[in-house]
N, C-alpha and C positions, 0 to 999 in steps of 0.2 A: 414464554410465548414463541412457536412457532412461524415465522414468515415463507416458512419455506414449502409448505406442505409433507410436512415427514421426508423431505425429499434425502434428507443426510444421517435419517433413522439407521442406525445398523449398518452402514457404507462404509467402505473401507478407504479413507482419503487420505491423500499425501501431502503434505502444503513442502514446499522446497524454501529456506529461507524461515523455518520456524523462531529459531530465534531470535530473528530481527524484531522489529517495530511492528508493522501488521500484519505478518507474518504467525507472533504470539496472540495478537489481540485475534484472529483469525483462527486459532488452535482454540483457544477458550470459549468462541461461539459455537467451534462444532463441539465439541466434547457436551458442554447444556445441551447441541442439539439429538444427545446420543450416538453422532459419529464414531466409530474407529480410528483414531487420528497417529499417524505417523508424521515424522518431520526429518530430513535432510538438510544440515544447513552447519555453515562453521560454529564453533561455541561460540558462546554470548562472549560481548565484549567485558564487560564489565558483573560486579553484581550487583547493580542498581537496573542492568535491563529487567525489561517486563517478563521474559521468558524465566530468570533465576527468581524474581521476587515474589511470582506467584507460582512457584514449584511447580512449574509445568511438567519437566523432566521426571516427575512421580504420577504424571496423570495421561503420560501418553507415550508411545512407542518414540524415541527422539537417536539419531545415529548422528555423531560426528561428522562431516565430510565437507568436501570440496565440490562442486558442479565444475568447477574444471579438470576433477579427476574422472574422468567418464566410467570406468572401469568398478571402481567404489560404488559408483551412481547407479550402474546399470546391477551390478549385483546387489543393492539394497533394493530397485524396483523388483526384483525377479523374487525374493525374499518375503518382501509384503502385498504382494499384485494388488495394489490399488485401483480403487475403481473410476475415483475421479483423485485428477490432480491439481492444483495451484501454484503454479511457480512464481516463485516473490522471492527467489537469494537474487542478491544482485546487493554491485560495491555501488551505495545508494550518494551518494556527497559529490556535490558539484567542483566544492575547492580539493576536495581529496583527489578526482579526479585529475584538475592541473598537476596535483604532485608525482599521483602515480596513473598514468594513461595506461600502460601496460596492462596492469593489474584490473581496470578497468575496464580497457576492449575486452581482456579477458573474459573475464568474471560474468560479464554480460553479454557479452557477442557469443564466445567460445559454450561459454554457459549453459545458453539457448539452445544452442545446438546438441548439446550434451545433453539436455534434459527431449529432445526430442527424439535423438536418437534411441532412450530412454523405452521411452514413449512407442514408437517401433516394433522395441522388444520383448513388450509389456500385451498377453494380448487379453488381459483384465481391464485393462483402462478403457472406460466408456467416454469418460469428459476429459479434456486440457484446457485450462485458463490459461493462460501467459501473460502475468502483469508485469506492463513497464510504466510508462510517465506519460505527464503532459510535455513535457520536454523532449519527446518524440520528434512533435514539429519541426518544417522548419519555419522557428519564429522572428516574423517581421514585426513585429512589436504594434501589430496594428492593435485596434478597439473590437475588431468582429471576434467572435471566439472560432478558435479551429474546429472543424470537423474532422470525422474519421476519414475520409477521399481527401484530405489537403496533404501534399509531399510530407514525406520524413526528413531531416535535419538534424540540425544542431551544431552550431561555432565550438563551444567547450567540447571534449573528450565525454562528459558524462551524457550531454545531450546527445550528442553524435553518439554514443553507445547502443543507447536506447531508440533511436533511429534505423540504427543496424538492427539493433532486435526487432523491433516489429518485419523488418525487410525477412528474417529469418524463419520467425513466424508464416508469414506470408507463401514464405517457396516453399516450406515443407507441408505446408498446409494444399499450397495447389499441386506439390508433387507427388505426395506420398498418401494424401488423407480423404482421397476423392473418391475413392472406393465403396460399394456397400459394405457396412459392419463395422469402416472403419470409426474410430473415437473423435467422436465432437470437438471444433475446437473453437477457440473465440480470444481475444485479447481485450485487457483492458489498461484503459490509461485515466490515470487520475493525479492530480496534481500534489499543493503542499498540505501535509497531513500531520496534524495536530493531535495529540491529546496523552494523558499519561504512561508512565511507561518508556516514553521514549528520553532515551541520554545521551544520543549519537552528537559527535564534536561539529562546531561549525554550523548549527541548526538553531534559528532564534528562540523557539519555545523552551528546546531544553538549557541553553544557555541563559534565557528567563528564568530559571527556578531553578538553577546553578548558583545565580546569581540571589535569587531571593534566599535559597539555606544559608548559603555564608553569608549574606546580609554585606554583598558590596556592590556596586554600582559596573551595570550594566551597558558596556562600548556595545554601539550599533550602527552596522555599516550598512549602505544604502537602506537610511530609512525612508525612503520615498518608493520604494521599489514594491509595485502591486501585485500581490499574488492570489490565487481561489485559494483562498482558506477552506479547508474541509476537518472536521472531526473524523476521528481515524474509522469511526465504525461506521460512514457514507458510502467510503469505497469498495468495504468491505464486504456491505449490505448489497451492494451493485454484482462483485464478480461471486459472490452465493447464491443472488438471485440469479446469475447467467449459467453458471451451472445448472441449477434447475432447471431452467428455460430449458438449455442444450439436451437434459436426461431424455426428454419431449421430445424434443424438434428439432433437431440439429440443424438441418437446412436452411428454416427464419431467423436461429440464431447467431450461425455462425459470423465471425469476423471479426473485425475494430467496434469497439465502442470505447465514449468517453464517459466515467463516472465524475465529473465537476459540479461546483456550487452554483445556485442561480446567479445572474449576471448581478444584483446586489451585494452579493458576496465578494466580491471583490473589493479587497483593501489594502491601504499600506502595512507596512511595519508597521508604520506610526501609530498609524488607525489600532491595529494589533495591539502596542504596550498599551495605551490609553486604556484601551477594554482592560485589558491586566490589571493596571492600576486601580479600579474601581475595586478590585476585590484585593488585590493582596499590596501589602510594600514593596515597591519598586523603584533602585533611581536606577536613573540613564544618562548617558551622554552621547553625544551623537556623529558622528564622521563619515563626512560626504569629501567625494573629491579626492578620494585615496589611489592608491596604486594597489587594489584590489582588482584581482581576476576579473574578465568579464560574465558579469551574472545579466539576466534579462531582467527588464526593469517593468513589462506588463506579459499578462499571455493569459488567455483565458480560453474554453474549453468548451465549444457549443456540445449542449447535452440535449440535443432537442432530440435526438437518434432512440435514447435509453430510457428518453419522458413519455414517448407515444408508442413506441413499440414494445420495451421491456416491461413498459409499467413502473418504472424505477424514479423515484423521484429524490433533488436531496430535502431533509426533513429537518434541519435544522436552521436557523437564521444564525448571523455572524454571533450574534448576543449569546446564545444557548451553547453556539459551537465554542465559546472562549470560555464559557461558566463550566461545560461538561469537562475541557481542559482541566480547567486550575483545581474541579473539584478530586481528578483522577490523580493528580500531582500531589496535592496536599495529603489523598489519603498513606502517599508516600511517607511524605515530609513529617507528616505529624504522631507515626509511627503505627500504621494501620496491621493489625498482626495476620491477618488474614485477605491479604491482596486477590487473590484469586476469587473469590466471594465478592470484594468490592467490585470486580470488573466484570462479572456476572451482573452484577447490580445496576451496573452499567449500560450495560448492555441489556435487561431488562427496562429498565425504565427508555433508553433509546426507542427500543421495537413497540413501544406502548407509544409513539409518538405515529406508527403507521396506522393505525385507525384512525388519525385526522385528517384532513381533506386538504389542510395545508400548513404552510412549513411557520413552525413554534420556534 
């Protein structure tokens, strides 16, 4: 099923960060959609990523690299001239950030810049997405969700990263891209993102079904701490549809938007394992009160921008968004031989959910 209007038919698209988390899930929607898909991004960490387990690297154009090598970056753009791009590399981990801040601004400040620099020099490129986070903000830990006009921020190294980036976004966007002819751009931010595939260190899902293979019990720190749960193909669905939008209009499209879960959606960890537990074996133990980094303990993401204008809505409730979880992990866990078809299958059955009128 097409959501897009053929819009990524035969298109020559770049996603930066293929290997990561939605980045793959992101490669495996255009490829069903008949894209051309290329990818930029450091090798997979492990071979439990989504990117190794469903041999992506046999089904799409994929180069090694750095976005803090500009030089590599800018000769793989000139190489493939893509038509629309997505950039998703970025050093994504909040505690990884306290360790390495450097490697951080880098990676995503420098990054940005690199890829837009990129971008410049590319004069194929029609679309640019720039995704970073909810963690943009700066968050007061209120109850309102942010909008896309509320300041950039961030106390931690990785928030404040992602801060900068959107600010990078921004100048090169009102400096360089004001032009007639020049390539559409738009940014998106969306929060914490759930669902198979994903094994990055320090992240409660994958540390959930870490813990459930080796069948040992599960330390969990700030389990009070509320986040927008999203299933990973929400956001994904949001910065596909902004592309298209932008192929159109670039004008009504461009800018910030946020892709978040309805204000329901918003739950604890706790609320989190519970759902888990219904379906699979799970123990836990709990530590509060630690000398843990500081992490935000609510933040949430007015999406009223993406609901009335894009047409974009999220389509899943917290219930569906944890079942479509545990059901992309197990097809891991239980030895699925053919991963790339289950995530198709995925993602099929997900886009059969936009013919309803409200969220299942």
């Amino acid at each position: 099923m097409d959501l897009f209007e053929n819009a990524f038919q035969g298109k020559r698209v770049l996603v930066t960060g293929d290997t990561g988390f939605k980045g793959s899930w992101m490669c495996i929607w255009l490829k069903n959609l008949g894209a051309e898909v290329f990818g930029y991004a450091l090798p997979p960490k492990t071979d439990k990523d989504n990117f190794v387990t469903t041999n992506l690297a046999k089904k799409m154009v994929h180069q090694d690299g750095d976005i803090r090598d500009l030089e590599s970056m800018k000769a793989f753009f000139q190489k493939v001239k893509p038509e629309i791009v997505f950039h998703m590399a970025a050093q994504p981990l909040v505690l990884h950030s306290y360790q390495n801040p450097v490697e951080t601004f880098s990676t995503n400040v420098m990054g940005t810049v690199h890829l837009f620099e990129c971008v410049r020099e590319t004069p194929s490129v029609r679309v640019v997405i720039n995704v970073t986070s909810d963690k943009c903000y700066d968050n007061k830990e209120w109850v309102w969700g942010y909008r896309e006009n509320d300041p950039m921020g961030g106390k931690d190294p990785y928030s404040a990263s992602k801060g900068c980036a959107e600010l990078v976004f921004s100048s090169y966007w009102h400096s360089f891209f004001q032009k007639p002819g020049s390539p559409a751009m738009a940014s998106g931010r969306a929060g914490n993102v759930i669902g198979g595939g994903d094994w990055a260190e320090n992240r409660i899902i994958p540390d959930v079904f870490r813990a459930v293979e080796s069948n040992t019990t599960l330390l969990v720190r700030n389990p009070r701490a509320t986040r927008p749960w999203q299933f990973v193909l929400e956001p994904v669905y949001g910065y596909m549809k902004l592309a298209e939008k932008l192929l159109a209009n670039p004008q009504k499209y461009s800018g910030g938007w946020n892709f978040g879960p309805l204000d329901n959606n918003n739950y604890s960890v706790a609320d989190l394992l519970n759902q888990v537990k219904i379906k699979v074996k799970l123990q836990t133990s709990y530590q509060e009160g630690s000398d843990n980094p500081h992490e935000a303990h609510l933040l949430k993401l007015d999406i009223s921008k993406a609901v009335s204008i894009l047409k974009w809505q999220p389509l899943l409730n917290f219930q569906k968004t944890v079942d479509f979880t545990i059901n992309g992990y197990m097809a891991e866990i239980q030895g699925n031989k053919n991963l790339f078809e289950a995530r198709v299958a995925q993602i099929e059955a997900y886009a059969s959910h936009c013919n309803k009128d409200t969220t299942v």
